[in-house]
KOLKE-637814 format. One record per residue: residue number from 0; x, y, z of N, C-alpha, C, O, CB in turn. Coordinates in steps of 0.2 Angstrom, whole numbers, plus 5000, padded with zeros to 4 digits. Glycine has a CB too. Layout:
# residues N
NODE  resi   n.X   n.Y   n.Z  ca.X  ca.Y  ca.Z   c.X   c.Y   c.Z   o.X   o.Y   o.Z  cb.X  cb.Y  cb.Z
NODE   NUM     X     Y     Z     X     Y     Z     X     Y     Z     X     Y     Z     X     Y     Z
...
//
This chain:
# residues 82
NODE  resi   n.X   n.Y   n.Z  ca.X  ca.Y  ca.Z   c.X   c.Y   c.Z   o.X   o.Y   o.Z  cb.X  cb.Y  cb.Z
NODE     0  5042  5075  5110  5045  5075  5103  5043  5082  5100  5047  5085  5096  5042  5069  5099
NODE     1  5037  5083  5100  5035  5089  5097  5040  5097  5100  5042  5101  5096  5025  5089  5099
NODE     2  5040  5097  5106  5040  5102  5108  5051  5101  5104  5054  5106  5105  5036  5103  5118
NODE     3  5054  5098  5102  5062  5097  5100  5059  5097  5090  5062  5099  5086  5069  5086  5104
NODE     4  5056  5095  5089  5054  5096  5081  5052  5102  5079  5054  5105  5075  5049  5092  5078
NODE     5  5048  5103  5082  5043  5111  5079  5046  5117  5080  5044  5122  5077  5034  5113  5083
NODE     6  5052  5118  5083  5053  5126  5084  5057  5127  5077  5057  5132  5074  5058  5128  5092
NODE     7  5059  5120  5075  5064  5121  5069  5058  5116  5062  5061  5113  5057  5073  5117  5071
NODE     8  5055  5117  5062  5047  5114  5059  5047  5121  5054  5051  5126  5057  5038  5112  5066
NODE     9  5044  5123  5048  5040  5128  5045  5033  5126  5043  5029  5130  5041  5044  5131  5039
NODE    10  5029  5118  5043  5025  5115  5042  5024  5107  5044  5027  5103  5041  5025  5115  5036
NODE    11  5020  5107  5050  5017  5099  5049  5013  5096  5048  5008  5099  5049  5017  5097  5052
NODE    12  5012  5091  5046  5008  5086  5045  5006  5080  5048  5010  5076  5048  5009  5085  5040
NODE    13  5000  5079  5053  4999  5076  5056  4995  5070  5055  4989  5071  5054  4998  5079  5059
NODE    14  4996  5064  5055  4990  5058  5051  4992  5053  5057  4995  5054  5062  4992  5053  5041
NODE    15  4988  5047  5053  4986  5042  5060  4988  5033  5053  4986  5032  5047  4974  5045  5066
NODE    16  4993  5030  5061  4994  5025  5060  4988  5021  5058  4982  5022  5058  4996  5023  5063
NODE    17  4992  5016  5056  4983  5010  5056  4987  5005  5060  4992  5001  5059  4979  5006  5046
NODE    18  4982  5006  5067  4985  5002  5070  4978  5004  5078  4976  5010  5080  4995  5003  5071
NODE    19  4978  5000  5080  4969  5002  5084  4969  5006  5090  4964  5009  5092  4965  4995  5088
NODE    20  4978  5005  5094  4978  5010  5097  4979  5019  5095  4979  5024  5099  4982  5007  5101
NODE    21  4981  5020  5086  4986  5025  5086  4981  5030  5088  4975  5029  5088  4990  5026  5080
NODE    22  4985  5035  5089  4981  5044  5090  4977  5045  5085  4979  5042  5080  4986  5051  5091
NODE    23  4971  5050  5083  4969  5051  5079  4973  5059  5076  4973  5065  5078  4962  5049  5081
NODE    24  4974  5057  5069  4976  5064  5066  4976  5072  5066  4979  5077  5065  4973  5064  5061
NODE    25  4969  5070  5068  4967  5078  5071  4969  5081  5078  4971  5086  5079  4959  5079  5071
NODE    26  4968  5075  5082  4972  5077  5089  4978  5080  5089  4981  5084  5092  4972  5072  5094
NODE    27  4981  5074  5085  4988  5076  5085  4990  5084  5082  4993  5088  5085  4992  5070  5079
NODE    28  4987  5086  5076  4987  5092  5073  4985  5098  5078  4986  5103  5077  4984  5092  5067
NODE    29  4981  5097  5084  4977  5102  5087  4983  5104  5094  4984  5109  5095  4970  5099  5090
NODE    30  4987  5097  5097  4992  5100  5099  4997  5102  5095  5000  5108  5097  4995  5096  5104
NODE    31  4999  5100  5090  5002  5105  5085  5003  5111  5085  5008  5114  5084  5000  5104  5081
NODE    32  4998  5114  5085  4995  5119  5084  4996  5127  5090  4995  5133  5089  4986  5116  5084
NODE    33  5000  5123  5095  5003  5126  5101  5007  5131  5098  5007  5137  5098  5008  5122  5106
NODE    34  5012  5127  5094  5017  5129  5091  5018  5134  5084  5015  5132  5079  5018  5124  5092
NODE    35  5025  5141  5083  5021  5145  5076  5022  5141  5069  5023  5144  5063  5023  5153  5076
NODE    36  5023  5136  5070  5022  5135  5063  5015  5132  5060  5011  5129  5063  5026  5130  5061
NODE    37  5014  5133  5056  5008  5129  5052  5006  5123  5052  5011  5120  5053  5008  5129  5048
NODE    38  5001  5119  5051  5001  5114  5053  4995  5110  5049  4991  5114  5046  5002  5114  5060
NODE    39  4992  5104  5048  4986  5101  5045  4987  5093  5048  4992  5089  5049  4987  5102  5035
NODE    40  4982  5092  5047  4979  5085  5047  4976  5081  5042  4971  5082  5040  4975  5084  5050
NODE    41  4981  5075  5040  4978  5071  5033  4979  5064  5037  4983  5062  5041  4983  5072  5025
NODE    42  4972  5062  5035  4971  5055  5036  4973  5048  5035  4971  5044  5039  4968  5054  5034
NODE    43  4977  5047  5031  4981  5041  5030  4992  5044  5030  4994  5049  5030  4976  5036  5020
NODE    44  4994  5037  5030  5001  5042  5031  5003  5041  5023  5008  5044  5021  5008  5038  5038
NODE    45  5000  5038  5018  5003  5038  5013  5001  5045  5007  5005  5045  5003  5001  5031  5011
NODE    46  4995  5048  5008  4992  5054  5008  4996  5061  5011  4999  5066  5008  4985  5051  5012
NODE    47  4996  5058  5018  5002  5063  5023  5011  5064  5020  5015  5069  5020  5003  5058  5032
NODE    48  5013  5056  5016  5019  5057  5014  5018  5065  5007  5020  5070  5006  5021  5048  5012
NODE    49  5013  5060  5003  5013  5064  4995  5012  5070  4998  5017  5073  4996  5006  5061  4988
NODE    50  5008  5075  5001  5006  5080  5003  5014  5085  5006  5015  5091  5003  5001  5079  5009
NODE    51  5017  5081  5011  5024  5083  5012  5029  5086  5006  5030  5091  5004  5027  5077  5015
NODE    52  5029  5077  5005  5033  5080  4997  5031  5084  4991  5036  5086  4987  5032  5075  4994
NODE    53  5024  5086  4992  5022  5093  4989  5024  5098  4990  5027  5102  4985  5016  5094  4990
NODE    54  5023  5099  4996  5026  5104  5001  5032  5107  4999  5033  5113  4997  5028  5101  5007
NODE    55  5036  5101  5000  5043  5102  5002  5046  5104  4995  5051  5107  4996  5046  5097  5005
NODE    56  5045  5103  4988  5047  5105  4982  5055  5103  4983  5058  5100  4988  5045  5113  4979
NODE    57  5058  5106  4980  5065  5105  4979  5070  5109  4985  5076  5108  4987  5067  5107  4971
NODE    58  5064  5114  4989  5071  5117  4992  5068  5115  5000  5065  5120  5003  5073  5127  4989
NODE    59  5068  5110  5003  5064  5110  5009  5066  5100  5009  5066  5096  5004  5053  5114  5008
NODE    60  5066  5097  5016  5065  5090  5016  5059  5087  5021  5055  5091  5023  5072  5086  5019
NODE    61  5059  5080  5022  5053  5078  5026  5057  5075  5028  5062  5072  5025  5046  5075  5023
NODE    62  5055  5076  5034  5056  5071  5040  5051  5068  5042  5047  5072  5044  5058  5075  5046
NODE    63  5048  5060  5042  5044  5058  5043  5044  5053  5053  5049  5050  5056  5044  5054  5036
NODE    64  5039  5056  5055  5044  5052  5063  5035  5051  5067  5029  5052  5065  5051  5061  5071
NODE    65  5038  5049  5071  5032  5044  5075  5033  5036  5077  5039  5035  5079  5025  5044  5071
NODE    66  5029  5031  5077  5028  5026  5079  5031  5022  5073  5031  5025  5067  5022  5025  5081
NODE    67  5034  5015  5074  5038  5012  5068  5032  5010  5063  5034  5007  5058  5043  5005  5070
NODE    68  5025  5010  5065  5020  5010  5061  5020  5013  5059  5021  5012  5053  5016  5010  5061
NODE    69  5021  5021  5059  5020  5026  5055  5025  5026  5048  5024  5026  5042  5021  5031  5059
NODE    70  5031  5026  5052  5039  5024  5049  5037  5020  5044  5034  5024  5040  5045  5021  5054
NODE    71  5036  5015  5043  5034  5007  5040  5031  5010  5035  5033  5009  5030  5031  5002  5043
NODE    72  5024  5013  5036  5021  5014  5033  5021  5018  5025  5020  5017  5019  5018  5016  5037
NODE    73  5025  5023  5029  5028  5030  5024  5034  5025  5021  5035  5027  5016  5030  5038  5029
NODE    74  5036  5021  5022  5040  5019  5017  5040  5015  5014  5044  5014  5010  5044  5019  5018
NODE    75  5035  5012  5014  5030  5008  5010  5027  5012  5004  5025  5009  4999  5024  5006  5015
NODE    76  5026  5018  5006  5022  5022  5002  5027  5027  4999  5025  5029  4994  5018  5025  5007
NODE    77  5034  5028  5001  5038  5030  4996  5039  5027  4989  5039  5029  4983  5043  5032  4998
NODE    78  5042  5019  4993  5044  5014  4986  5038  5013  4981  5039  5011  4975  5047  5007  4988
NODE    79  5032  5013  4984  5026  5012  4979  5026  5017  4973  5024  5015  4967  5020  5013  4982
NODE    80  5029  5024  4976  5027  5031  4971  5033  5031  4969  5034  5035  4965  5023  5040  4974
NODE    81  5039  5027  4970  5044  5028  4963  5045  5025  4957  5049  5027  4953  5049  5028  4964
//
């Protein structure tokens, strides 16, 4: 997945489900890191959403992707902050 997102990526953000098998954040960001865009690791995905959205200001979008935990999660976490 990474190697069809990142070439067209300018920033990722990498966090970790809550769920016992998921990857941990930082790993995820370290293969990240192959690749030239920039990149970070934040710990929870609702943290990871607000940070994106920081990011991205008005002229940029988030793409949120991974596991439907993750998915779930972050959108759990958008309808909270509107």
């Amino acid at each position: 997945m990474l190697q069809e997102i990142l070439p067209r990526t300018s920033h990722i953000i990498t966090t970790k489900a809550e769920h016992p098998r998921a990857m941990d954040a930082a790993a995820l960001e370290k293969q990240a890191s192959n690749y030239p865009c920039s990149s970070e690791a934040v710990s929870n995905v609702q943290d990871a959403l607000s940070r994106a959205i920081q990011l991205a200001g008005d002229e940029k979008i988030v793409l949120v992707t991974g596991s439907i935990f993750v998915a779930a999660s972050a959108r759990i976490a958008w309808f909270e902050d509107q």
